[in-house]
N, C-alpha and C positions, 0 to 999 in steps of 0.2 A: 118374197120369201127366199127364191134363189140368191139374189146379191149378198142377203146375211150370211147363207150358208158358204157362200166364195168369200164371202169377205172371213167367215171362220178358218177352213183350210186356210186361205195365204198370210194371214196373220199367225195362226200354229206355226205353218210352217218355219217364217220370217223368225216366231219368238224361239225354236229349235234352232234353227241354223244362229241367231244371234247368241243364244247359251253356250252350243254344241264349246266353242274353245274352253272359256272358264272354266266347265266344268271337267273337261277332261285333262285340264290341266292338274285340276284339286284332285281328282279322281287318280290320274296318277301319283301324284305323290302322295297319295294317303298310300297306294300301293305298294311305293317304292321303301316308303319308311315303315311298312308293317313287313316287307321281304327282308329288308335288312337289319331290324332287329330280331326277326326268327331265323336266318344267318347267321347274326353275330359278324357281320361285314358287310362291307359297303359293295354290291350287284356291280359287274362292270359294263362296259359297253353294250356290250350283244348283248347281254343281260336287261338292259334298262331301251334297249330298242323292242327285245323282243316284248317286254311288259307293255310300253305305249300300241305296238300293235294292237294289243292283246286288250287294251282299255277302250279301243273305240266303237265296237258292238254294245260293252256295256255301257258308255256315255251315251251314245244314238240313243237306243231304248229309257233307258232316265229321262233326257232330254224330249225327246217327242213325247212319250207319254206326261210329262209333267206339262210342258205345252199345250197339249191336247185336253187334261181334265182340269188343266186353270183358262181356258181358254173358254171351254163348255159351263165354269163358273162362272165368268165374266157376263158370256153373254146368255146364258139363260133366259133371262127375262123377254129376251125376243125372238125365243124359241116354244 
């Protein structure tokens, strides 16, 4: 029973850290083109630096928890 539940953590982890870019790429630019059409202009540098900062708490969280409760789907049956 131990090996499943390590083998759950490092697999979560693995399928986070393999999402974690995609999605914080889509996540920024959902960002950046909902900033710039409630502007009415296109965000400039420091602008579109400070937003990616500002995107990667909320991709981590998305990403791990989706990880975590498709992962506890998968392998339920051996739980």
């Amino acid at each position: 029973m131990d090996g499943i539940r390590i083998w759950y953590w490092i697999s979560s982890i693995g399928l986070a850290a393999l999402l974690f870019r995609p999605a914080k790429k889509m996540i920024f630019a959902i960002r950046v083109r909902r900033a710039e059409r409630k502007l009415n202009r296109e965000l400039t540098k420091d602008e579109r630096k400070d937003m990616e900062r500002r995107t990667i708490p909320v991709t981590v969280f998305i990403v791990v928890t989706f990880s975590f409760l498709f992962n506890s789907v998968i392998m339920s049956k051996y739980f």
